[in-house]
C-alpha positions as a LaTeX table, in Angstrom:
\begin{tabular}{lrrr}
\hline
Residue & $x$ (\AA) & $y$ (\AA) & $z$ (\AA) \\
\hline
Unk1 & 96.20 & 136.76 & 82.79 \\
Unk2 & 93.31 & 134.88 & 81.45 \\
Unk3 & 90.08 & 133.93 & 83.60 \\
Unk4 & 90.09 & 130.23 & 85.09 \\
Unk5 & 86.87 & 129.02 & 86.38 \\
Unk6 & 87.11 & 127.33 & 89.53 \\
Unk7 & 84.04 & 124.97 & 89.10 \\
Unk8 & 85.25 & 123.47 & 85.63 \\
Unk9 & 88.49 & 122.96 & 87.01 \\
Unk10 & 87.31 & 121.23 & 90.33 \\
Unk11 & 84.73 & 119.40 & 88.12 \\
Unk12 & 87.00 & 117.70 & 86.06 \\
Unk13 & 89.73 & 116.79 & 88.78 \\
Unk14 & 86.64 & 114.84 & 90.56 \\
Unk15 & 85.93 & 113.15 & 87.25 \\
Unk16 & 89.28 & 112.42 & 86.50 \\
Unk17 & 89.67 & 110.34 & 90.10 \\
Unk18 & 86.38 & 109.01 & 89.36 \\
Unk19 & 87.33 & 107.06 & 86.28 \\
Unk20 & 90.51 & 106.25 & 88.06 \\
Unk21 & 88.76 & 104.18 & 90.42 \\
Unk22 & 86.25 & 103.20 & 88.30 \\
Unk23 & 88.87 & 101.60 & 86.22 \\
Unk24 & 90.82 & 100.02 & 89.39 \\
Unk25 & 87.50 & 98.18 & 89.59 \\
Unk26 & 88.40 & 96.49 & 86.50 \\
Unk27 & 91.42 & 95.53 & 87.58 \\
Unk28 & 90.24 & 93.71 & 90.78 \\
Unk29 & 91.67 & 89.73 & 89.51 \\
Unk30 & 92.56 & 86.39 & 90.33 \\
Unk31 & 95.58 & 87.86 & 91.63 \\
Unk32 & 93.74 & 90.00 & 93.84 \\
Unk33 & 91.97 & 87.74 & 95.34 \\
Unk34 & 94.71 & 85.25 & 96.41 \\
Unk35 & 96.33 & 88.04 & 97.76 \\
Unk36 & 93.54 & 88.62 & 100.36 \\
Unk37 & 94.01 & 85.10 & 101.25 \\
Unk38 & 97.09 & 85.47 & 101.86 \\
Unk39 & 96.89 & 88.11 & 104.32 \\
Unk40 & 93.58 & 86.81 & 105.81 \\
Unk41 & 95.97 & 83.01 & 106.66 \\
Unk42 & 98.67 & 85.44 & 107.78 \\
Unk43 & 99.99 & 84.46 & 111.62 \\
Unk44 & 101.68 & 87.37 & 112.30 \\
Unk45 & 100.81 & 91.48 & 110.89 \\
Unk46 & 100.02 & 93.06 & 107.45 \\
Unk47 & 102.96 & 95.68 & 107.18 \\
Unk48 & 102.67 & 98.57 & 105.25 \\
Unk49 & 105.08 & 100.64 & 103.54 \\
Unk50 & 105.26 & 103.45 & 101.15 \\
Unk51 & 107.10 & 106.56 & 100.68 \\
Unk52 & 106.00 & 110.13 & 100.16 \\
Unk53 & 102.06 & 110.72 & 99.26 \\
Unk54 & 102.15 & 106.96 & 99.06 \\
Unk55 & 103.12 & 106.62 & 102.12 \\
Unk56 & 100.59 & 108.67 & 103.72 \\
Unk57 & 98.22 & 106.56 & 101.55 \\
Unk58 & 100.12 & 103.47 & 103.33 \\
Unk59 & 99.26 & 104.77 & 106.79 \\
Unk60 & 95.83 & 105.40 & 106.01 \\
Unk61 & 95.68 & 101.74 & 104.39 \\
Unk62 & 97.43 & 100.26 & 107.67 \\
Unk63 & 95.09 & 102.17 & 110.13 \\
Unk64 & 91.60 & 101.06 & 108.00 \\
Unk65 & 93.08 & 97.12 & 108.01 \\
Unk66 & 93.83 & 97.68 & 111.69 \\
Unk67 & 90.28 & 99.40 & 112.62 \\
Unk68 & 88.31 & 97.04 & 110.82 \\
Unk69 & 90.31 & 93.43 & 112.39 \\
Unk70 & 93.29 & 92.72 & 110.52 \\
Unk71 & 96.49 & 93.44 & 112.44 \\
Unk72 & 98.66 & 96.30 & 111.06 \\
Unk73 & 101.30 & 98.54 & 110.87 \\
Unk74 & 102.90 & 101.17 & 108.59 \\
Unk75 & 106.49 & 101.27 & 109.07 \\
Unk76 & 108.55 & 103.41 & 107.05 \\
Unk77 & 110.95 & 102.25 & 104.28 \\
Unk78 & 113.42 & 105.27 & 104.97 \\
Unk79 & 113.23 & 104.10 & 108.65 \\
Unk80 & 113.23 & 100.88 & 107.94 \\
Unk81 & 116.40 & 100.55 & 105.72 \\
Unk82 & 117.95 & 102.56 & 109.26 \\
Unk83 & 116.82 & 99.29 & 111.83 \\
Unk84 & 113.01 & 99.01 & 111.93 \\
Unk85 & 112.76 & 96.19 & 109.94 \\
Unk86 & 113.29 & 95.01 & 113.51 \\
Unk87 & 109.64 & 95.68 & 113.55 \\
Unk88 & 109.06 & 92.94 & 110.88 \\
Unk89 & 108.87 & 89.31 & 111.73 \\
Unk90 & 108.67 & 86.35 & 110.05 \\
Unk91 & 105.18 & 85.80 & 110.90 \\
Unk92 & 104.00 & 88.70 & 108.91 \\
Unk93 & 103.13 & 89.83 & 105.03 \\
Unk94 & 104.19 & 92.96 & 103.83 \\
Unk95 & 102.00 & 95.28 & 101.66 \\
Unk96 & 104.10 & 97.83 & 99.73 \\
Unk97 & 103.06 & 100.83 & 97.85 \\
Unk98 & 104.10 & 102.91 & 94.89 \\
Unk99 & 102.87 & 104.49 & 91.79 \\
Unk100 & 106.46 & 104.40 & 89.80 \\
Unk101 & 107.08 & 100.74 & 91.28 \\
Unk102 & 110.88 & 102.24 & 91.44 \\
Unk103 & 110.77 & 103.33 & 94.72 \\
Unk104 & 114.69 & 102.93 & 96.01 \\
Unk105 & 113.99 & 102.95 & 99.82 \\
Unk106 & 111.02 & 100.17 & 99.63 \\
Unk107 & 113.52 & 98.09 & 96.87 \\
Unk108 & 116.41 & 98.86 & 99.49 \\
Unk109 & 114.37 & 96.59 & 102.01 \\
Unk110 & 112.65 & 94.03 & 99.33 \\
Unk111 & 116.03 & 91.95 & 100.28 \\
Unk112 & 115.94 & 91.54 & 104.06 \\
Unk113 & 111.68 & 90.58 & 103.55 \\
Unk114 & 112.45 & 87.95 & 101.35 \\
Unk115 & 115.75 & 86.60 & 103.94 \\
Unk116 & 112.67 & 86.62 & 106.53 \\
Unk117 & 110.27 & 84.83 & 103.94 \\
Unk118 & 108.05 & 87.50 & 103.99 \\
Unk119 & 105.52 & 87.39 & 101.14 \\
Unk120 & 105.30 & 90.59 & 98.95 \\
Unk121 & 102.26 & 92.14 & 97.58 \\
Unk122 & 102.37 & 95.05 & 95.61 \\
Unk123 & 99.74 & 98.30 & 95.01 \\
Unk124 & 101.68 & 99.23 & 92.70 \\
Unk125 & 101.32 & 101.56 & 89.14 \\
Unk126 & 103.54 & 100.25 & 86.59 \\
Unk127 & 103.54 & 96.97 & 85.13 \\
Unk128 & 106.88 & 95.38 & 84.49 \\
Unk129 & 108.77 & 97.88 & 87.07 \\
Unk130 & 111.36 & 96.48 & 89.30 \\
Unk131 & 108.52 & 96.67 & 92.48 \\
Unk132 & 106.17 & 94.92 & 90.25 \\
Unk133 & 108.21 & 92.42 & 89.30 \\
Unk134 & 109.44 & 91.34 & 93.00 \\
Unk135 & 106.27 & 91.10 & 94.37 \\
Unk136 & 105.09 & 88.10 & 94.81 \\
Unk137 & 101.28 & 89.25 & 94.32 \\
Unk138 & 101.41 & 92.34 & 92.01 \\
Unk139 & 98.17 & 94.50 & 92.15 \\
Unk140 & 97.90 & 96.77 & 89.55 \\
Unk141 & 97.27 & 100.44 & 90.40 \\
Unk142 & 97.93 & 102.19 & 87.34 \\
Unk143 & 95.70 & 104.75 & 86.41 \\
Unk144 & 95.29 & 106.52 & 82.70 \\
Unk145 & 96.27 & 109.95 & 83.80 \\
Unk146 & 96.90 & 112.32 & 87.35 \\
Unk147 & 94.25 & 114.68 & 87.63 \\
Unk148 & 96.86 & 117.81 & 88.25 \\
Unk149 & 97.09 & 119.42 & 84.99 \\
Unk150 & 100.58 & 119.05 & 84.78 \\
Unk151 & 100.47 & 115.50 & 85.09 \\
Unk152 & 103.23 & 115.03 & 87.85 \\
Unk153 & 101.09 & 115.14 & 91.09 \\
Unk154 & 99.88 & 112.31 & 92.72 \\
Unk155 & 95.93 & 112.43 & 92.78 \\
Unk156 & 94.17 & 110.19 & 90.71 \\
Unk157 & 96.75 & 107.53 & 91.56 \\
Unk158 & 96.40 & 108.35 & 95.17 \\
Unk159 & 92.49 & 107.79 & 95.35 \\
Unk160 & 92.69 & 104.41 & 93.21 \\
Unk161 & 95.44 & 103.07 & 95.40 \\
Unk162 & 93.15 & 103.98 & 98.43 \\
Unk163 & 90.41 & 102.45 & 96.87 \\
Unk164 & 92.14 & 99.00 & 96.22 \\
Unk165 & 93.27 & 99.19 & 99.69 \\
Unk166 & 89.42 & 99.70 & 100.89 \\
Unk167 & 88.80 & 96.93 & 98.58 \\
Unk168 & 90.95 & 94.78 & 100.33 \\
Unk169 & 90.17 & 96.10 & 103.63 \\
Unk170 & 86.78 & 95.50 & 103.64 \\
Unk171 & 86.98 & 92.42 & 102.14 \\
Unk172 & 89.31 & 90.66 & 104.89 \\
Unk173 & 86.20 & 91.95 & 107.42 \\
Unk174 & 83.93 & 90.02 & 105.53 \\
Unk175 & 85.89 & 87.14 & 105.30 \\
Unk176 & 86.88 & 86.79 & 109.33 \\
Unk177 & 83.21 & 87.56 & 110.45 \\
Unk178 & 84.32 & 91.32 & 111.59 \\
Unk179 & 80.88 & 92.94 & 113.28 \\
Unk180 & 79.57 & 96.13 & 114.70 \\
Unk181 & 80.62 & 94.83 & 118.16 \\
Unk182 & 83.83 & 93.66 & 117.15 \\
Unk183 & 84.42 & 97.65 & 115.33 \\
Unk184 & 82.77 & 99.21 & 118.85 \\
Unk185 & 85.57 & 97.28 & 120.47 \\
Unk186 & 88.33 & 98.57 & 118.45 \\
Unk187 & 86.50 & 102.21 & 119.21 \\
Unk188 & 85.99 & 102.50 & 122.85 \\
Unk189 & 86.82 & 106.55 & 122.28 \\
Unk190 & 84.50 & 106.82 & 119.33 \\
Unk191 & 80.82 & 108.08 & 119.17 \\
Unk192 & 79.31 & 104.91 & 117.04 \\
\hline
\end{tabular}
């Protein structure tokens, strides 16, 4: 069994994820910014949705928006395909999330959003993949390469999709105003 060191290996995962988001930053568009627009003149909530590491990259994305002013929610495509698009209104914009943009639970729902007129947009990794192309804003996520050796694990496509969704985050706060005593107020249990 050969030697592996540690440090090189942890070095180069970190450097990998790096040039992931570096390159999301590149990929921050006209597109993009309509999209925040969208959801900043939104009546109703940003819903997120995303299924497996993406969707605990959803829920983070949903809890940040929420924190930091902009009303949201993660709500589960499995779930939701089983009655919680109850949970969706008409007044709201979904955000959806995946790296293959063939996720069959969030294109199992893509039907009943667009019956409520629900605008789309989509963090999501492949170009020209059915997710992509039914969004009605498509953000591109796609990244050159995962950072697990093997190429299969979601990790460099993880971090840029949180980063875009930071991006867009903090954006929306600057855009409504969003202030230290408007966070503190959203925080009552926190030590800021």
């Amino acid at each position: 069994m050969k030697s592996l060191d540690i440090k090189t290996i942890a070095k180069k995962v970190i450097q990998i994820e790096a040039e992931a988001v570096s390159q999301i930053q590149k990929q921050i568009n006209n597109e993009f910014e309509t999209a925040v627009n969208a959801i900043l003149n939104c009546d109703g909530r940003l819903i997120v949705s995303g299924m497996g590491k993406s969707g605990l990259i959803s829920q983070k994305i949903a809890s940040t928006m929420a924190s930091t002013g902009t009303p949201a929610q993660f709500v589960h495509p499995g779930e939701a395909i089983h009655g919680d698009l109850g949970m969706i209104t008409d007044k709201d914009i979904a955000l959806i999330i995946s790296n293959s943009g063939e996720t069959i639970e969030l294109i199992h729902i893509l039907p009943a959003l667009k019956d409520k007129n629900i605008k789309v947009i989509g963090l999501i990794g492949k170009k020209g993949s059915t997710l992509a192309l039914q969004s009605d804003y498509f953000l591109d996520t796609s990244v050159k390469k995962e950072a697990c050796t093997l190429d299969l694990a979601p990790t460099a496509s993880t971090t840029a999709t949180l980063a875009m969704g930071d991006a867009i985050a903090i954006c929306l706060l600057e855009l409504r105003g969003f202030d230290k005593n408007d966070f503190a107020k959203l925080h009552p249990g926190g030590m800021l």
